[in-house]
MARLOPA-257020 format. One line per 2 residues: their letters; for each residue x, y, z of N, C-alpha, C, CB. Coordinates in Angstrom, 1 decimal, padded with zeros to 4 digits. Each point is the difference from the previous one (the first is absolute). Glycine has a CB too. Example, Ala and Ser with C-alpha at 12.3 -4.5 7.8 and 13.67 -1.06 7.14 Angstrom:
AS = 013.2:-005.7:007.8:-000.9:001.2:000.0:000.9:001.2:000.0:-001.9:-001.2:001.2 | 001.5:002.3:-001.9:000.9:001.1:000.0:-000.8:001.1:000.8:001.2:-000.6:-002.2
This chain:
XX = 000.9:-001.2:000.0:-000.9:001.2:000.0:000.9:001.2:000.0:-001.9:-001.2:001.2 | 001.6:002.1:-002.4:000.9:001.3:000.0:-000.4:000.7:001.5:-000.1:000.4:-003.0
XX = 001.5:000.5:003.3:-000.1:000.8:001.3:-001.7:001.1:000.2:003.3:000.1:-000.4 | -003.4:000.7:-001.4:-001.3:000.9:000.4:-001.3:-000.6:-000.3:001.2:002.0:-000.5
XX = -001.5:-003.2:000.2:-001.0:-001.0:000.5:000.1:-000.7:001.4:-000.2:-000.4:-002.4 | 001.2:000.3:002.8:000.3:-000.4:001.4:-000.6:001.1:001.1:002.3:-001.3:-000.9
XX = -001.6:002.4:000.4:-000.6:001.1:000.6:-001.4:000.6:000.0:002.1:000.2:-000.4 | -002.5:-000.6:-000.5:-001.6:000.5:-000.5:-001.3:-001.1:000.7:001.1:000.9:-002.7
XX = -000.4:-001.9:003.1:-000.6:-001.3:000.4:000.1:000.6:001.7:000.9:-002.3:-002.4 | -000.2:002.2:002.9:000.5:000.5:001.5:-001.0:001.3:000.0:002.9:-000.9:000.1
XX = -003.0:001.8:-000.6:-000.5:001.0:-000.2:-002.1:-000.1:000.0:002.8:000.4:-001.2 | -002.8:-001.6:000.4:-001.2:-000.2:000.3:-000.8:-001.1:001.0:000.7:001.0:-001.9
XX = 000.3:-001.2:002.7:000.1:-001.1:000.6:-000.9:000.9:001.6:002.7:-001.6:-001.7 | -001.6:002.5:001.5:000.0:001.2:001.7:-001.2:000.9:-000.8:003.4:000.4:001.2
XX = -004.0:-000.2:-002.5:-000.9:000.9:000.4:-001.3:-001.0:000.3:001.1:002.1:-001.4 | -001.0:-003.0:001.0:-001.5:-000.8:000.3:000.1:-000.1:001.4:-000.5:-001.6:-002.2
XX = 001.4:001.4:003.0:000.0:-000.2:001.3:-000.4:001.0:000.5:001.4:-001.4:-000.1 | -001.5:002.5:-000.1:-000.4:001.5:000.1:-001.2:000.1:-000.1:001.8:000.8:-000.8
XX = -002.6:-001.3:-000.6:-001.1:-000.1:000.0:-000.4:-000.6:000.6:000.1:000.5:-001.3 | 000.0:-001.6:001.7:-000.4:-000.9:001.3:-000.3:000.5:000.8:001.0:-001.3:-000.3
XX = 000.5:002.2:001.1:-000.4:000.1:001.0:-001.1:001.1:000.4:002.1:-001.0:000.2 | -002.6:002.2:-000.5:-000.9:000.8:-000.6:-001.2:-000.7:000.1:001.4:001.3:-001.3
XX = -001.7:-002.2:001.0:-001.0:-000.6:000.4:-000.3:-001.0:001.4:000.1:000.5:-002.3 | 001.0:-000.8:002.4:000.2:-000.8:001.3:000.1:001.0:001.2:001.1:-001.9:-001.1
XX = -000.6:002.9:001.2:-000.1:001.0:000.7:-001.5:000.3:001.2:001.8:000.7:-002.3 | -002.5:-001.0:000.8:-001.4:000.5:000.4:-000.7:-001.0:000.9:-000.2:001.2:-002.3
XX = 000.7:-002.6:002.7:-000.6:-001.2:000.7:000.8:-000.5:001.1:-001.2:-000.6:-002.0 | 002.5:001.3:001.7:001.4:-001.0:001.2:000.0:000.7:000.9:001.8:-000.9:-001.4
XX = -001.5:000.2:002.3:000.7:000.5:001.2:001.6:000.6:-000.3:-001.6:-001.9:001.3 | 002.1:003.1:-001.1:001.1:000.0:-000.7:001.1:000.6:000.9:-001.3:000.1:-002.1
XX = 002.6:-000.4:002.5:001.3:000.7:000.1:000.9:000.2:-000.6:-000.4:-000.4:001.1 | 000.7:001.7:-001.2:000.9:000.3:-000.9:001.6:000.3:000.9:-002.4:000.9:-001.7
XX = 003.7:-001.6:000.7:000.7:-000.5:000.7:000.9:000.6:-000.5:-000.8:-001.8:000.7 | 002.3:002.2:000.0:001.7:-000.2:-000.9:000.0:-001.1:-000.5:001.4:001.1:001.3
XX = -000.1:-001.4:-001.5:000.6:-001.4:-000.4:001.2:000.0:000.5:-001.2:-000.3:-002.0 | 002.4:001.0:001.8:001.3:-000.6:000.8:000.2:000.9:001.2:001.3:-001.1:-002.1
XX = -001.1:-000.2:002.7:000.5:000.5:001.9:-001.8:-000.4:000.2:002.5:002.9:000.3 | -003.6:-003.1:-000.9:-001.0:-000.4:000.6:-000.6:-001.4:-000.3:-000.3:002.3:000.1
XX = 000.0:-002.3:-001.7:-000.3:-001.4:-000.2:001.5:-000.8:-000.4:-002.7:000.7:-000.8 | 003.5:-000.2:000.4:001.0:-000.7:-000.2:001.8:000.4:000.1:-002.1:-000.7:-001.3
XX = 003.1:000.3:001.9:001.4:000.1:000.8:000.4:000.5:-001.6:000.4:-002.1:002.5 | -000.6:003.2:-002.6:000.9:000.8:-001.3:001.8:000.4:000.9:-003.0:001.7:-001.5
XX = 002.9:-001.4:002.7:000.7:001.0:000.5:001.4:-001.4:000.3:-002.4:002.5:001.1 | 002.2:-003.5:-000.4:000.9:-000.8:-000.2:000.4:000.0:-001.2:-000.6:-001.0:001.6
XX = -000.1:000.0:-002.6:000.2:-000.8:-001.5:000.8:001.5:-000.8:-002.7:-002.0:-000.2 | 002.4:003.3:000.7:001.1:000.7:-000.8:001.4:-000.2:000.7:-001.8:001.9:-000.9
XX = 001.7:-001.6:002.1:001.5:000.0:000.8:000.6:-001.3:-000.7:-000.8:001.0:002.7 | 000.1:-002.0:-002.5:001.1:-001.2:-000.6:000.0:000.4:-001.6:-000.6:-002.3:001.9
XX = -000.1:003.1:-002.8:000.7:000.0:-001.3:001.1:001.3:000.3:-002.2:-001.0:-001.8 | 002.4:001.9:002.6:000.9:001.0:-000.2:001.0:-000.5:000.3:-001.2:001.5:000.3
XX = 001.6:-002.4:000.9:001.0:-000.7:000.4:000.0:-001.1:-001.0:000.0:000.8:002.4 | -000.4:-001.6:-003.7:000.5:-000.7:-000.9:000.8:001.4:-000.7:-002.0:-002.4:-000.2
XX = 001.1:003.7:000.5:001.2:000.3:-001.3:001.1:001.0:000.6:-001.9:-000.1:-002.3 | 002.3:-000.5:003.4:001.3:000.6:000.7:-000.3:001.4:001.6:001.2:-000.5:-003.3
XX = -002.7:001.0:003.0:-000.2:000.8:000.9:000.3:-000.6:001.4:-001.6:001.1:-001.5 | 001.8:000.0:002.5:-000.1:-000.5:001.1:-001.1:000.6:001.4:002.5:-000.5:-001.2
XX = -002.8:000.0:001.8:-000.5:001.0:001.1:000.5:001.0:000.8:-000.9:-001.6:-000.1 | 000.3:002.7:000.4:001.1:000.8:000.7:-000.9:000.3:001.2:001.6:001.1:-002.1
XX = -002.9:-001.0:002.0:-001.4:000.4:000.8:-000.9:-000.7:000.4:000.3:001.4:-001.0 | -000.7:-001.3:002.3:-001.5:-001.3:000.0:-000.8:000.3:000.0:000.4:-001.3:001.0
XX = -001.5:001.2:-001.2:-001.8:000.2:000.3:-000.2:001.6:-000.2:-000.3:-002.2:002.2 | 000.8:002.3:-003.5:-000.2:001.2:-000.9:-001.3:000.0:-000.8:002.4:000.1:-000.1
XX = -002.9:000.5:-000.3:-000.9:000.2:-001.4:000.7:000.4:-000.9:-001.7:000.5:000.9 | 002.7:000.5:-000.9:001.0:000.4:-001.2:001.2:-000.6:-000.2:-000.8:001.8:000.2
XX = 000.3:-002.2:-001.6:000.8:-001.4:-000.8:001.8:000.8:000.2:-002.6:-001.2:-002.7 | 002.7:002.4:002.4:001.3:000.7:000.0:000.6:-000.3:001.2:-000.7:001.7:-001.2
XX = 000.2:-001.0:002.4:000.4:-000.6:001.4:000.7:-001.3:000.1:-001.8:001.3:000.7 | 000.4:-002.1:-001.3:000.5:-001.4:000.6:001.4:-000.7:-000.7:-002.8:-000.4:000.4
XX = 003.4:000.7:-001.8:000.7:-000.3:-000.5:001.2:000.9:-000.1:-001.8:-001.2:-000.6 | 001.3:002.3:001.0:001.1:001.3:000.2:000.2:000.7:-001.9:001.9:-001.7:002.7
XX = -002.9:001.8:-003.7:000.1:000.3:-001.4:-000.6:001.3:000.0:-000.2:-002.3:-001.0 | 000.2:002.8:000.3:-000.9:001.2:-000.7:-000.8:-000.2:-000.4:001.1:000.9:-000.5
XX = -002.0:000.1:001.2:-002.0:-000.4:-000.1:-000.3:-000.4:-001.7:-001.0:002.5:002.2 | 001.4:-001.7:-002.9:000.0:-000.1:-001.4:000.6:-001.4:-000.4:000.1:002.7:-000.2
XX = 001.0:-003.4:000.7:-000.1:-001.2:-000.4:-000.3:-001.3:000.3:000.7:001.3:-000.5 | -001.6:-000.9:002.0:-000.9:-000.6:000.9:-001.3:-000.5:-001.1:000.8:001.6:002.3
XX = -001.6:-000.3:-002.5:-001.1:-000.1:-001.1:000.8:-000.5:-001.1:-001.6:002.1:000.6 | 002.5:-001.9:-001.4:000.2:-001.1:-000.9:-000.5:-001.4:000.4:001.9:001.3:-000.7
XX = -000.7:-001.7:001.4:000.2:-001.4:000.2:-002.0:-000.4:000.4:003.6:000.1:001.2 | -004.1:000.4:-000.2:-001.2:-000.6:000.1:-000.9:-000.2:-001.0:000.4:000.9:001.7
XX = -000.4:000.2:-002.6:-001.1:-000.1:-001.2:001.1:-001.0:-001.0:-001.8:002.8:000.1 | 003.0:-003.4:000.0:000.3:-001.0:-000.7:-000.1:-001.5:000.9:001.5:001.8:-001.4
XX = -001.6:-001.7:002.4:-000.3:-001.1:000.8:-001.9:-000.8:-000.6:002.0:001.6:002.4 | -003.1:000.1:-002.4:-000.9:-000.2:-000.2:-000.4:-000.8:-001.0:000.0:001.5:001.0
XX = 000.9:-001.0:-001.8:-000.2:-000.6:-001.1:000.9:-001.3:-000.6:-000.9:002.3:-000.2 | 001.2:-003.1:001.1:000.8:-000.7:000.1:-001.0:-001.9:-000.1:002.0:002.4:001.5
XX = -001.1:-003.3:-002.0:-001.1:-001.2:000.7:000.1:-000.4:000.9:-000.2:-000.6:-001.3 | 000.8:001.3:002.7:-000.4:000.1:000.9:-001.7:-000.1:000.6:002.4:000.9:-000.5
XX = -002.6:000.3:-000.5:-001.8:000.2:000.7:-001.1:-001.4:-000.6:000.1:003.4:-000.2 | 000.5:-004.3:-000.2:-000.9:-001.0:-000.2:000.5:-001.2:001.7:-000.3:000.4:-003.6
XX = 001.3:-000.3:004.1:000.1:-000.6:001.2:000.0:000.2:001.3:000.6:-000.6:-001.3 | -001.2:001.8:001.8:-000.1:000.6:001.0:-000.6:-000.8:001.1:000.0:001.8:-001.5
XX = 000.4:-002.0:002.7:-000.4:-000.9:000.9:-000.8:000.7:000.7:001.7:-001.3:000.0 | -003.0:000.7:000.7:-000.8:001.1:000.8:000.8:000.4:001.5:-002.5:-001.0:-001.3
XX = 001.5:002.4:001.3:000.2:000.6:001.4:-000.2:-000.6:000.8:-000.5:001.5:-000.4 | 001.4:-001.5:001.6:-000.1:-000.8:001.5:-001.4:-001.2:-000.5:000.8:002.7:002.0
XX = -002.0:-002.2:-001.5:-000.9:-000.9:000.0:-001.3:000.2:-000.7:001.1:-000.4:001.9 | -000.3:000.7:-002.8:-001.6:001.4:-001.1:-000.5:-001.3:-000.6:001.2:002.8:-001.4
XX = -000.8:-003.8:001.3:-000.4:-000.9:-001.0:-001.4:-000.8:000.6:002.6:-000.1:-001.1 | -002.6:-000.2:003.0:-001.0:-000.4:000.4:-000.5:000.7:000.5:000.4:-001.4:000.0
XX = -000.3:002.5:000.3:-000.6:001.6:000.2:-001.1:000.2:-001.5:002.7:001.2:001.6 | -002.2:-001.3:-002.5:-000.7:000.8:-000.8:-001.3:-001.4:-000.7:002.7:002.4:-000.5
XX = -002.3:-004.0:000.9:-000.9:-000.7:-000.3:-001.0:-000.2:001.1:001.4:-000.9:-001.5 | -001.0:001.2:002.3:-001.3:-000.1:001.6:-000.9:001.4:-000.3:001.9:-001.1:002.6
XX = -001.2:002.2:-003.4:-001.1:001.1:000.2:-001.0:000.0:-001.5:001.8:001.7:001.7 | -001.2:-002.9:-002.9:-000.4:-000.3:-000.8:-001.5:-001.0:000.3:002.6:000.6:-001.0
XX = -002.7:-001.4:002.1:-000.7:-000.7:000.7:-001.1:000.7:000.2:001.6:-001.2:000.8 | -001.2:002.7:-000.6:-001.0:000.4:000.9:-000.4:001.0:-001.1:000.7:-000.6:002.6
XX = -000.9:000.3:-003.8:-000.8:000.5:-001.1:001.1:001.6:-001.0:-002.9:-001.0:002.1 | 004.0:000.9:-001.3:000.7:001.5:-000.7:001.1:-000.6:-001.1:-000.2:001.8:002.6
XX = 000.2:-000.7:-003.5:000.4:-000.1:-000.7:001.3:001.6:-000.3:-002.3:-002.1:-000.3 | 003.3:001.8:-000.8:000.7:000.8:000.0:000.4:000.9:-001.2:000.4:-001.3:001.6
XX = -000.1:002.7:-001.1:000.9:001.0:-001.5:001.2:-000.1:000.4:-001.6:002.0:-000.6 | 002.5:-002.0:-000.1:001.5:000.3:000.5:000.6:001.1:-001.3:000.5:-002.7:001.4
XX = 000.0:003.8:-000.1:000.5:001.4:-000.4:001.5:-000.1:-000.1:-001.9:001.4:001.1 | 002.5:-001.8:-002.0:001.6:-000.1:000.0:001.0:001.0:-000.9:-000.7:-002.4:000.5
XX = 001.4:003.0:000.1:001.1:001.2:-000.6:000.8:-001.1:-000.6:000.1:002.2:001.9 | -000.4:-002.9:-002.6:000.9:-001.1:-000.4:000.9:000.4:-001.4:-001.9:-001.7:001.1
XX = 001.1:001.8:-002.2:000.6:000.4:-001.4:-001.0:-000.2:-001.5:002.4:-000.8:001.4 | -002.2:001.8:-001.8:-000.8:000.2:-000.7:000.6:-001.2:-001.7:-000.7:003.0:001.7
XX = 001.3:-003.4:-001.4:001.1:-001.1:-000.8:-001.5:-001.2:-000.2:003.4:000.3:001.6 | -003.9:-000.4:-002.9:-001.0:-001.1:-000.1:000.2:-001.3:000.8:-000.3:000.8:-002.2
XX = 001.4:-001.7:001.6:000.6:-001.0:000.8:000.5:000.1:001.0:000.2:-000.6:-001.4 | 000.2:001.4:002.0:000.0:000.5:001.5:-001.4:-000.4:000.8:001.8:002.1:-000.7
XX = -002.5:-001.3:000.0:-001.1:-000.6:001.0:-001.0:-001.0:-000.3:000.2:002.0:000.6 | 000.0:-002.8:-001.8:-000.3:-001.7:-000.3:000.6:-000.6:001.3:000.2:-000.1:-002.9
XX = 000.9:000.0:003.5:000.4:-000.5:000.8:000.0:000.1:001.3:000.7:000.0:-001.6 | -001.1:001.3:002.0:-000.8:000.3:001.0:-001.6:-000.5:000.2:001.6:001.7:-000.3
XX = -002.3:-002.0:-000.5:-001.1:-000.2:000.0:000.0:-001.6:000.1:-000.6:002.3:-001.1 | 001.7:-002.8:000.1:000.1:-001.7:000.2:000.5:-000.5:001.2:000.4:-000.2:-002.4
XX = 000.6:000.9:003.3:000.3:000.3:000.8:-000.9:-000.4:001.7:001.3:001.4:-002.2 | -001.7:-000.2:002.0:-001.2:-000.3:000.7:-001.4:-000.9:000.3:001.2:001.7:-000.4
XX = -001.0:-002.3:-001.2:-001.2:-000.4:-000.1:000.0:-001.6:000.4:-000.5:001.9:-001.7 | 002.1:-002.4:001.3:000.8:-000.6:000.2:-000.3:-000.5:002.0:001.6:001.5:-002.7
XX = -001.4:-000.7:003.7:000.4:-000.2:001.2:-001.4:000.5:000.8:002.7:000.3:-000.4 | -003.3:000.6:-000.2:-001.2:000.1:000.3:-001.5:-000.4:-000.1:001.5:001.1:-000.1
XX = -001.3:-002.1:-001.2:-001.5:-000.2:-000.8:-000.4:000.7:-001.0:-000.7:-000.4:001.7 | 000.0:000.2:-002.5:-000.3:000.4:-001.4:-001.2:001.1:000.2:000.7:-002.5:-001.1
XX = -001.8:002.1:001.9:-001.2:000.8:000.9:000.0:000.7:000.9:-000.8:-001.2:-000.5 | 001.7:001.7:000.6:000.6:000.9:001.6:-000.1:001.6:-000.5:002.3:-002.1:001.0
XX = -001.8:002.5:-002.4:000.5:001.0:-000.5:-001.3:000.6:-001.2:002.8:-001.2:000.5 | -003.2:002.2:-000.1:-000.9:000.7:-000.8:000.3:001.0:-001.1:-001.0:-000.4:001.8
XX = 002.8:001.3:-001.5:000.2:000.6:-000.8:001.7:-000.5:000.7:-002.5:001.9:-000.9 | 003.5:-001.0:000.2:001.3:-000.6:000.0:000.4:001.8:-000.9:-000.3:-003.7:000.0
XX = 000.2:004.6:000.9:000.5:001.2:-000.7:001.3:000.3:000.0:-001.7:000.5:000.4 | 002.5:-000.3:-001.4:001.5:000.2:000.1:000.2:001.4:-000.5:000.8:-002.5:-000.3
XX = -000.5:003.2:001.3:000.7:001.3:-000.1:001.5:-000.2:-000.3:-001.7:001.1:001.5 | 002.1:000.2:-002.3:001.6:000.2:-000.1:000.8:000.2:001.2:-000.5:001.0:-001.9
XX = 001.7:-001.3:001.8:000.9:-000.4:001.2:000.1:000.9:000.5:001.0:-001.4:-000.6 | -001.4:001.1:002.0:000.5:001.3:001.3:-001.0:000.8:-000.3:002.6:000.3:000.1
XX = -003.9:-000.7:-001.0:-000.9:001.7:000.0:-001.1:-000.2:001.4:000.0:000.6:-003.2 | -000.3:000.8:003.4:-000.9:000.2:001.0:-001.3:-000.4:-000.8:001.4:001.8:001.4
XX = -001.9:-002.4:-000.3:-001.5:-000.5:000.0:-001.4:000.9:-000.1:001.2:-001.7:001.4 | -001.1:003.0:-001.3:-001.2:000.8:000.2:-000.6:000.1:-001.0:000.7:001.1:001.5
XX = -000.2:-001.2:-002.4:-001.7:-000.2:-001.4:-000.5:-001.7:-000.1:001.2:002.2:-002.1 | -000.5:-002.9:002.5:-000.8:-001.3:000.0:-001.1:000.1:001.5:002.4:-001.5:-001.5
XX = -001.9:001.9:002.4:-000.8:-000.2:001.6:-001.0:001.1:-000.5:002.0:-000.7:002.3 | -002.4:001.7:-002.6:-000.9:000.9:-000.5:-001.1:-000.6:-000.5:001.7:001.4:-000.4
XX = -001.2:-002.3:-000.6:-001.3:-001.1:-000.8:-000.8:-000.4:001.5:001.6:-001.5:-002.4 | -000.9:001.3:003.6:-001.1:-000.2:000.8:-000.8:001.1:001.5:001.3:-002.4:-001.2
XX = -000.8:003.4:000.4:-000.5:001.3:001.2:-001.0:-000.4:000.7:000.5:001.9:-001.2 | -000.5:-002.2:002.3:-001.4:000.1:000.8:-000.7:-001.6:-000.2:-000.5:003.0:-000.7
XX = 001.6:-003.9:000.4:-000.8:-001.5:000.3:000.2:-000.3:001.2:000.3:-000.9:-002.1 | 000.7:001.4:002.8:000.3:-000.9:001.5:000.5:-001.5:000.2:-001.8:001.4:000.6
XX = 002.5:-001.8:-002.3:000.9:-001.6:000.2:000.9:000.6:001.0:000.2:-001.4:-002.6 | 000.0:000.1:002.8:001.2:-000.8:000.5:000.9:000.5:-000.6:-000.8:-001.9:000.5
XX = 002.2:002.6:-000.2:001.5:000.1:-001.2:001.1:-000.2:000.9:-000.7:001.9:-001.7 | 001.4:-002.9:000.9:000.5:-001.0:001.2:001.8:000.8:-000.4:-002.2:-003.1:000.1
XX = 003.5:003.3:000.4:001.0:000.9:-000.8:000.9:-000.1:001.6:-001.6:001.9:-002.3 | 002.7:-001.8:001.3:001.2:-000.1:000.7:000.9:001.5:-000.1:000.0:-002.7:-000.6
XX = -000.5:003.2:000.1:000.6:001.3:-000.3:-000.8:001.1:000.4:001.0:-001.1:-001.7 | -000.3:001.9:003.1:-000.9:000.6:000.6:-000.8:001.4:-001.0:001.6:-000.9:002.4
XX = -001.0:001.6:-003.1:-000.5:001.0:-000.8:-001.2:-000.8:-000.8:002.4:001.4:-000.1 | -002.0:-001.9:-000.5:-001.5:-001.4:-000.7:-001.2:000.0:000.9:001.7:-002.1:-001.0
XX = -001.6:001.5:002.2:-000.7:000.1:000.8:-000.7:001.4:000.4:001.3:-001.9:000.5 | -001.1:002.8:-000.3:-000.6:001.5:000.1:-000.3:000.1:-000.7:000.8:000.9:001.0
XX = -000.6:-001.2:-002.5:-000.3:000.4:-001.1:-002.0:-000.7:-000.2:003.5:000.0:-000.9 | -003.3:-000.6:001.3:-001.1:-001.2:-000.2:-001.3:000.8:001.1:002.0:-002.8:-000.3
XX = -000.9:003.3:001.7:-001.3:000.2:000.7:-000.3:001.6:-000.1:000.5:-002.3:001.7 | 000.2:002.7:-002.7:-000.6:001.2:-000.6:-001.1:000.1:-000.9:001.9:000.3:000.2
XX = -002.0:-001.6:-000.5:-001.2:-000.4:-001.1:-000.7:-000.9:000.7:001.0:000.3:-002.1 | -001.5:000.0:003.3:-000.9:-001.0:000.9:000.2:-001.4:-000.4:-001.7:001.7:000.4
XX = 003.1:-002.2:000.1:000.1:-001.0:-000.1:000.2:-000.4:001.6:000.6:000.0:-002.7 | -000.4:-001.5:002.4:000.4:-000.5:001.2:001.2:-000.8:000.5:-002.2:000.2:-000.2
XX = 003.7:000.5:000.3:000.9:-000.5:-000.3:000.6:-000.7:001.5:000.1:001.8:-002.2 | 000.1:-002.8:001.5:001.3:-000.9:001.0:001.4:-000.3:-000.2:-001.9:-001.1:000.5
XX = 002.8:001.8:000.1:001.2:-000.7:-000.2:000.3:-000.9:000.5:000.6:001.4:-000.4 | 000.4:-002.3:-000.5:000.7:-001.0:000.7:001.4:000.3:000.5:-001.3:-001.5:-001.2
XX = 001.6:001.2:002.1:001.1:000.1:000.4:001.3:-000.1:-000.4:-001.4:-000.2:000.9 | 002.2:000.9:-000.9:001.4:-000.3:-000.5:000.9:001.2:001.1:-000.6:-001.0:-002.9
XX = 002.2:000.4:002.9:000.7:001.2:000.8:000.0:001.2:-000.6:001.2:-001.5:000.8 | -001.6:001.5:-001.9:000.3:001.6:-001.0:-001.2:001.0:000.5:001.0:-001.3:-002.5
XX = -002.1:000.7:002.9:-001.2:000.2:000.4:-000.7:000.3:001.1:000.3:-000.9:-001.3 | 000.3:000.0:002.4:-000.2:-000.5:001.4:-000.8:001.2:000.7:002.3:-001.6:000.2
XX = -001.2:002.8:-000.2:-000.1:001.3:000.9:-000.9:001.3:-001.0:002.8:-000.8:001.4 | -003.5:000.4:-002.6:-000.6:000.8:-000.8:-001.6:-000.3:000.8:001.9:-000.1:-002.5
XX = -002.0:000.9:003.0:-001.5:000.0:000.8:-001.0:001.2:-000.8:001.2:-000.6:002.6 | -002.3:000.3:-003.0:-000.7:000.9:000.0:-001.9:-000.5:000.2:002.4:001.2:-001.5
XX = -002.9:000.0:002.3:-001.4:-000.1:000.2:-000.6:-000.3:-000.8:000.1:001.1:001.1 | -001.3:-002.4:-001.7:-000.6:-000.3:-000.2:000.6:-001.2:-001.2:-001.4:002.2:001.1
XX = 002.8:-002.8:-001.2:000.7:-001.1:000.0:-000.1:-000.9:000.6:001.0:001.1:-000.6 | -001.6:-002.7:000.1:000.4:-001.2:001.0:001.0:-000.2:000.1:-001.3:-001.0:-000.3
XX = 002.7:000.6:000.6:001.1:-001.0:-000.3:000.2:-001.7:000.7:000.9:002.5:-000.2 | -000.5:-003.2:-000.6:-000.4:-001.6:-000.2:001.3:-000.1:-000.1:-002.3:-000.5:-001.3
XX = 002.5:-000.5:002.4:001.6:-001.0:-000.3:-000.1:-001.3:-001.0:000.7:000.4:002.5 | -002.1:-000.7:-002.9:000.0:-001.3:-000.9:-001.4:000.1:-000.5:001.7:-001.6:001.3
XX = -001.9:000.7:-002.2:-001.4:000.0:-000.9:-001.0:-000.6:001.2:001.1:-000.6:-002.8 | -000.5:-000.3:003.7:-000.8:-000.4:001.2:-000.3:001.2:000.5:000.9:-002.0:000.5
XX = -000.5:003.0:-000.4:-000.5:001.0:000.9:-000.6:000.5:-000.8:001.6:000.5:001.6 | -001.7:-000.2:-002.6:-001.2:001.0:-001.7:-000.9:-000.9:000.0:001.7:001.0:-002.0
XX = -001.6:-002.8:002.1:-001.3:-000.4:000.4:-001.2:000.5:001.0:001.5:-001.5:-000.7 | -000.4:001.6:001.6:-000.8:000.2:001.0:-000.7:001.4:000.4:001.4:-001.9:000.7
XX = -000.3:002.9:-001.2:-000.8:001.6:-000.5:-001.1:-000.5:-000.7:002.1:001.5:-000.6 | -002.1:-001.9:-000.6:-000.9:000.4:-000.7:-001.6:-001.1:000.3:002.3:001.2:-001.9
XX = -002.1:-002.4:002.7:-001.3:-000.6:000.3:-000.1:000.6:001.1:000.0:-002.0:-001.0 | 000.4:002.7:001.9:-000.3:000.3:001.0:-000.8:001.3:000.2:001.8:-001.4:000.4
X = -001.6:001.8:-002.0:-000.6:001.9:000.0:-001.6:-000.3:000.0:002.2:001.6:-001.8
């Protein structure tokens, strides 16, 4: 199969899922989620490719990729949006315990969007989506949105002003962002995070604990 039929196929692949979800929207129970550092260990699986390709650690329990490796921010964002787009993102192992976290709340009738700064690279996000679908189930996932790398999320969380989901995020600015648009955000925890407090934020050490947020509301 030539590359721009490959591409055109992938292409139509992610808008019907779109269309889908637009209609599924209208009957599911829905949360809308990150994806790495929440549903799936992006943040290790890069450390071990930077150190295949000679990096070292210099920093712990950073959020900034620079810090942690001691590089220039500018070729921090490189290497990540080449990581993204790497085949890496078709083997991503899940988060801590997202994987029976996110089928016990599947039990209980919910279903999912996932908001990922991942990459706007077609096959980049074929693999994300097989990925997931892969460790998660095929019926778990209602939409599978892939934003460009590192971008901020406020025009996708807007699509839902004033619904009051669930937005589940590891990344404390994401999170505010969400409950600027009457959402209902929960972080999970990480050390980058820990001490980022703000009023009207859950924070969750595990999908066991987002279970239990969210049956318990």
């Amino acid at each position: 199969m030539c590359y721009n039929v490959y591409v055109r196929l992938i292409k139509n692949i992610i808008t019907e899922e779109r269309e889908l979800s637009k209609e599924l929207m209208n009957n599911e129970k829905i949360i809308l989620t990150d994806c790495d550092g929440v549903l799936l260990a992006w943040e290790g699986a890069f450390h071990e490719w930077m150190i295949s390709k000679g990096f070292t650690k210099k920093e712990e329990a950073t959020y900034d990729i620079s810090k942690t490796f001691g590089i220039p921010k500018s070729l921090g964002k490189k290497l990540v949006k080449e990581f993204n787009e790497s085949a890496w993102m078709g083997f991503l192992p899940a988060y801590k315990d997202a994987r029976s976290g996110v089928a016990k709340l599947v039990e209980h009738g919910w279903k999912f969007v996932v908001i990922t700064s991942l990459s706007l690279d077609p096959k980049a996000q074929m693999l994300r989506v097989s990925n997931l679908k892969n460790i998660f189930g095929k019926n778990v996932f209602v939409d599978v949105v892939c934003l460009d790398t590192g971008e901020d999320k406020d025009e996708e969380l807007v699509k839902f002003d004033g619904s009051g989901l669930w937005w589940i995020e590891d990344k404390p600015e994401n999170a505010e962002c969400g409950l600027k648009y009457g959402l209902k955000p929960i972080i999970i925890e990480h050390d980058h995070n820990k001490d980022h407090k703000v009023d009207g934020i859950v924070y969750a050490y595990d999908w066991e604990a987002i279970f239990n947020i969210i049956e318990g509301a």
